[in-house]
N, C-alpha and C positions, 0 to 999 in steps of 0.2 A: 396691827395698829388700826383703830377707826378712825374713818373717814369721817368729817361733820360736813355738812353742807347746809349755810344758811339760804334759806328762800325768803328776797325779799322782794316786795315791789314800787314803781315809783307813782304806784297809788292806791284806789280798791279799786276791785273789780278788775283789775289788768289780766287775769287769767293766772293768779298766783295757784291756787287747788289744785287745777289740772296741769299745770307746768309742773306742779310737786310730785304727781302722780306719775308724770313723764318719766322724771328724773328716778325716780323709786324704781319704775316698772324695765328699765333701762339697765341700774344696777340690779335687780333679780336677773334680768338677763343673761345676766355676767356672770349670775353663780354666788353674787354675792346675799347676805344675811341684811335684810336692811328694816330700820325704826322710820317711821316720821311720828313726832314731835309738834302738837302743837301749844303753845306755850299759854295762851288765851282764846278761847270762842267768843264770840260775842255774838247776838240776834238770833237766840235759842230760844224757844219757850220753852218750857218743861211741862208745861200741859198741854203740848201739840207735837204731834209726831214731824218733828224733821231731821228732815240728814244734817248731820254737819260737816265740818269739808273733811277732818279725819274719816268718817263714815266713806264719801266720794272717792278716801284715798286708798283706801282700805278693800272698795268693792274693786275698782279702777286695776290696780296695782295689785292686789295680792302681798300686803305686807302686813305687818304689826304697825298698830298704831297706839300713840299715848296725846291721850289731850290732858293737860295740867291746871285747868279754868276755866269756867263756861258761865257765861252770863246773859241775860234776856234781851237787853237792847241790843239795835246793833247800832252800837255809837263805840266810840274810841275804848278801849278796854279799864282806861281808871274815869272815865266819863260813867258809863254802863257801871262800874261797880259803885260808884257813889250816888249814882239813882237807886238803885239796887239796895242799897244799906249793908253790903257785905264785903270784908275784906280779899284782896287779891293777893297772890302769892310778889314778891318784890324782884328783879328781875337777877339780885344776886341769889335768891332760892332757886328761882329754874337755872341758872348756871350749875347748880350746886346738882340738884336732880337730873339733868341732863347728863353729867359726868357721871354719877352713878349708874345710869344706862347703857352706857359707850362699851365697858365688855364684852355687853353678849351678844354685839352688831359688828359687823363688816363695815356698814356706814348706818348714818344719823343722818337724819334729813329734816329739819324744822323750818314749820312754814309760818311766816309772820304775820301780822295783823294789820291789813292795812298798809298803809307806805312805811319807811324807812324809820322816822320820826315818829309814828304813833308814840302816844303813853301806853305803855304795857302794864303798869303799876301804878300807885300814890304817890310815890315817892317823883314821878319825872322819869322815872327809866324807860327806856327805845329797845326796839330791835337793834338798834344800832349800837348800842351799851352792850345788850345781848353778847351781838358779833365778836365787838371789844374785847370784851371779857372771857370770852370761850379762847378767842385767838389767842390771847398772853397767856391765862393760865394753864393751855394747854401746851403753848411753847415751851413753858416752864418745867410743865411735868415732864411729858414725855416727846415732848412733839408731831405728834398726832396732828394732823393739817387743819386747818378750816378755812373752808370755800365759800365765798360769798358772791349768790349767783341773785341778778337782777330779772326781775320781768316784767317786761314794759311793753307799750301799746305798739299797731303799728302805724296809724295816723298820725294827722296833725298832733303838734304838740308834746310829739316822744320826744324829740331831739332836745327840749331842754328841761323834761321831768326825768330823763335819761339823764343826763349831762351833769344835774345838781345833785339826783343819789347819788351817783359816783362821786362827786367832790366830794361830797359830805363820808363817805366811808373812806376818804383816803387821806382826809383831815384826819381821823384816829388809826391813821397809820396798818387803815384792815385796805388791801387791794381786790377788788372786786375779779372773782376767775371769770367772766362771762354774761353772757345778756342773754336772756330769753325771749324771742316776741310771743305773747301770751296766746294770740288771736289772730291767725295770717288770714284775712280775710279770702273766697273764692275767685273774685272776681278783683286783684287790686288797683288803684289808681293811680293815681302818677305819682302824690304824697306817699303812698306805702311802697313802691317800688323804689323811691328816691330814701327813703329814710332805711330800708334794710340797708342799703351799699353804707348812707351815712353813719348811722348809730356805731360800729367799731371804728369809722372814721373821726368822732367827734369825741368819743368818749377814752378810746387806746383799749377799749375791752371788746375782746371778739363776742360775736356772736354763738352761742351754743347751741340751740336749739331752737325752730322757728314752727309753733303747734298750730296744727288746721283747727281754722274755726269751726266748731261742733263736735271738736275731738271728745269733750266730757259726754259726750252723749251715744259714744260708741258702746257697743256691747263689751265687757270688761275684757273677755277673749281678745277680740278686737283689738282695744285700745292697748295692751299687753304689746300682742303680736306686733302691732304698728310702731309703736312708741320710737324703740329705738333709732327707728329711720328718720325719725327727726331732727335729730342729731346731725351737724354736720363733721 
C-alpha cells in the first residue's frame, strides 16, 4: 500500500523544498521507493536555466521526481497562469494523475505551492482540496493513508500561521500527522526556543522534523547522510 504525504506550508518560503527533500531522503533510507510530486511550478523562465524545487529535490534526495505545471511568474499558480494566457491542469486532474502514480512507489510525496489556500487552478482549488480529495478517495478505494505534514517558520509569528493551517485542514476533516520547522536557525533566540516547545503545544500536532538552516546547500551525500537525524 503507498503511502502519500502531503507537504504543506503556512506560507512561502518557510523551507517547503528542502523539508520535501528531508522527508524523501528519510524514506530512501528506509529502503523505501519514493515519487515527489509537484503539482504546479510557478517563477520559471523557460529561456534561463533554473532549477526548480523538483530539480533541488531530485539532486538533494536521490528520488524520482514528477512536476505536472510550470509557469513563468512567480505569483500564485492560477494568478501566473492567467498572465501567462495558458490553461492549468484543475486540482481534480492532478488527484486523478497522482493516483495513477501511486503503484509503482512505496510513498508519494507532493510539495505544495505556496501556503495552504494558494489557487492551484481557475477554478478556486487549494492544496487543501488537494489534501481533501486524495484523503476520501483513497479511503474509499483502498485505504492507503494520507499524511498531511505542515512547515512552518521558527520565529515570531509561527504560532498563529501555524495555528490557522491547522484549523483550516481540520475544518475538512484531513488531521495534520506533524509540523516541520523549515529553518532552525544557528544561533536561536528566545522567540525560536520558546515557539519549538510551543507550536505541538498550541496546535495538538507534534513536531516531526526540525531542519538546520542551510541544510539545501549541503553536498547531496551530505544532506542524504544527515537528513534522517532530523527527525525526532
Amino acid at each position: 500500500m503507498t503511502r502519500i504525504v502531503v507537504v504543506t506550508g503556512t506560507d512561502t518560503g518557510v523551507g517547503k523544498t528542502i523539508a520535501t527533500a528531508a522527508l524523501a531522503a528519510r524514506a530512501v533510507a528506509a529502503g523505501e521507493r519514493v515519487l515527489v510530486v509537484k503539482p504546479v511550478q510557478t517563477g520559471i523562465d523557460p529561456d534561463r536555466a533554473e532549477a526548480a524545487d523538483v530539480d533541488t529535490v531530485a539532486d538533494l534526495a536521490a528520488v524520482d521526481v514528477q512536476e505536472l505545471a510550470r509557469l513563468r511568474e512567480p505569483l500564485a499558480p492560477d494568478t501566473a497562469a492567467r498572465l501567462q494566457g495558458v490553461p492549468i491542469p484543475t486540482v481534480r486532474e492532478h488527484v486523478a494523475r497522482i493516483r495513477e502514480l501511486l503503484p509503482a512507489y512505496d510513498r508519494v510525496i507532493i510539495e505544495g505551492a505556496g501556503g495552504l489556500l494558494v489557487r492551484l487552478d481557475a477554478e478556486g482549488g487549494t492544496l487543501l482540496d488537494l489534501a481533501r480529495d486524495l484523503t476520501f478517495a483513497l479511503r474509499r478505494a483502498d485505504g492507503s493513508p494520507v499524511e498531511v505534514v505542515v512547515v512552518c517558520r521558527a520565529g515570531l509569528g509561527t504560532l498563529n500561521h501555524t495555528e490557522l493551517t491547522v484549523t483550516a485542514l481540520r475544518a475538512v476533516q484531513v488531521e495534520p500527522a506533524g509540523l516541520v520547522i523549515g529553518s532552525w536557525p544557528r544561533d536561536p533566540g528566545l522567540a525560536e526556543t520558546c515557539n519549538r516547545t510551543d507550536l505541538p503545544r498550541v496546535t495538538g500536532v507534534p513536531v516531526l522534523a526540525v531542519v538546520p538552516d542551510g541544510a539545501g546547500a549541503l553536498a547531496p551525500e551530505e544532506f542524504r547522510a544527515a537528513a534522517p537525524a532530523w527527525f525526532g
